[in-house]
C-alpha positions in Angstrom: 3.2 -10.2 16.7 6.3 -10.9 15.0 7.8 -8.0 15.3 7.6 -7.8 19.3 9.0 -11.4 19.1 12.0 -10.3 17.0 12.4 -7.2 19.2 12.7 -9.4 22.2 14.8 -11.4 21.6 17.2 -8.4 20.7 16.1 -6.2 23.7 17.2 -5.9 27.5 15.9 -7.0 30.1 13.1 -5.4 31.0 13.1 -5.9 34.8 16.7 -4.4 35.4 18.2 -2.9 31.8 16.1 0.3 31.2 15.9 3.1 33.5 13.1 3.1 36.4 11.2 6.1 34.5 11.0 4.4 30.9 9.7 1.6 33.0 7.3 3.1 34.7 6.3 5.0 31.7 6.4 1.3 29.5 4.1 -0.3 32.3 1.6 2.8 32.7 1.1 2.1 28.4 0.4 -1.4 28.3 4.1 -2.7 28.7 5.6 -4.0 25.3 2.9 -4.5 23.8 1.3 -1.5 24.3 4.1 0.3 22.8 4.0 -1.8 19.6 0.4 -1.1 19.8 1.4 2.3 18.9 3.6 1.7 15.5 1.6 1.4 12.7 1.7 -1.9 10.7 3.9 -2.8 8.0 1.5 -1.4 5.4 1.1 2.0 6.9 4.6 2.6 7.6 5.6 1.4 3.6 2.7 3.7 2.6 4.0 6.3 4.9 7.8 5.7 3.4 6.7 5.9 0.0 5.1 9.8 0.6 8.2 10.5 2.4 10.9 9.8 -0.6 8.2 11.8 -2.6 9.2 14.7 -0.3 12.7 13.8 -0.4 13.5 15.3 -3.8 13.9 19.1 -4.1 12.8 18.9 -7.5 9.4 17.8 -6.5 9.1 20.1 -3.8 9.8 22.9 -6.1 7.1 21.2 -8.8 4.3 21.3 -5.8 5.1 24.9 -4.8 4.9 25.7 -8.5 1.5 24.1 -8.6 0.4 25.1 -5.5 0.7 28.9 -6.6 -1.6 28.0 -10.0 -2.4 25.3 -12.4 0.6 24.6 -14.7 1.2 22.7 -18.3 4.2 20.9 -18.4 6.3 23.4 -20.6 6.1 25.6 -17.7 7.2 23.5 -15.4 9.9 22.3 -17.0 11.1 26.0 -17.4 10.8 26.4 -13.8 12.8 22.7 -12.7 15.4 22.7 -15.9 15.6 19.3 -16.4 14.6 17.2 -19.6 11.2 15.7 -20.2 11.9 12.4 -19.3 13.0 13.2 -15.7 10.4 15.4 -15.4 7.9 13.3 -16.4 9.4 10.3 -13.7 9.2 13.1 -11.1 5.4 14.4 -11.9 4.5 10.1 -12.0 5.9 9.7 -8.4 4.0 13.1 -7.4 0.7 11.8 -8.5 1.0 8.5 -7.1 1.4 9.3 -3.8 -1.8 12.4 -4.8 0.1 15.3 -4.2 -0.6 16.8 -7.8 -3.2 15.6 -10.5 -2.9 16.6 -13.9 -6.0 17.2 -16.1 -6.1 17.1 -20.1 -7.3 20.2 -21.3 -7.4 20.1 -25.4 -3.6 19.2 -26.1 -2.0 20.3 -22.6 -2.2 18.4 -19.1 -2.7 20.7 -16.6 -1.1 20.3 -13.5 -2.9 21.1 -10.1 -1.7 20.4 -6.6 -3.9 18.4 -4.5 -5.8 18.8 -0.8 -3.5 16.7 -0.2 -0.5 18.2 -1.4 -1.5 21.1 0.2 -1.9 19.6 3.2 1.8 18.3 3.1 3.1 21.7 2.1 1.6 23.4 5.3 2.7 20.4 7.6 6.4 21.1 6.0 6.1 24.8 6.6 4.8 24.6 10.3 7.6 22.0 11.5 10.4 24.8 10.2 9.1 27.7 12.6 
């Protein structure tokens, strides 16, 4: 509600500033509103943001292929992203919070497994570059 408010204020006229096609197109979905029907909520779109910046980072993308080949401790890992512990460790928080990887104690190792999820993403990514 408030965001088709703010939008029209800052928005044409609909009756004479868009082209007769988007029109047509804008009246055949429910006009406005119907359009804003269509963008997910505040919520969804932060939630969606959030998984994006997760993807944003090649080190983390190079962490879930890593995982997504076979479970992995964290010395591995690290081999494979060269970076210290600390940032590593930020980078495998942000992974698991948005449940693209899980890591499971086994004895005095976390083991690091990618997710359905993760997995999911990974072939999403892969599709969209063919």
């Amino acid at each position: 509600m408030r965001r088709e408010k703010i939008l029209q204020e800052k928005c044409c006229d609909f009756s004479t500033g868009i082209p007769v096609t988007i029109q047509n197109e804008l009246i055949r979905k429910g006009g406005f509103k119907g359009l804003l029907a269509q963008i997910p909520d505040s919520a969804e779109l932060l939630k969606n943001s959030r998984l994006y910046q997760a993807l944003a980072d090649p080190i983390r993308l190079t962490v879930m292929y890593a995982v997504l080949s076979q479970p992995l401790c964290v010395c591995v890992i690290k081999e494979v992203v060269k970076i210290a512990d600390s940032k590593l460790s930020y980078h495998l928080n942000i992974l698991k919070e948005q449940d693209l990887i899980f890591g499971e104690q086994q004895g005095n190792w976390i083991i690091y497994s990618i997710t359905d999820r993760g997995r999911r993403v990974l072939k999403s990514t892969e599709c969209s570059e063919k």
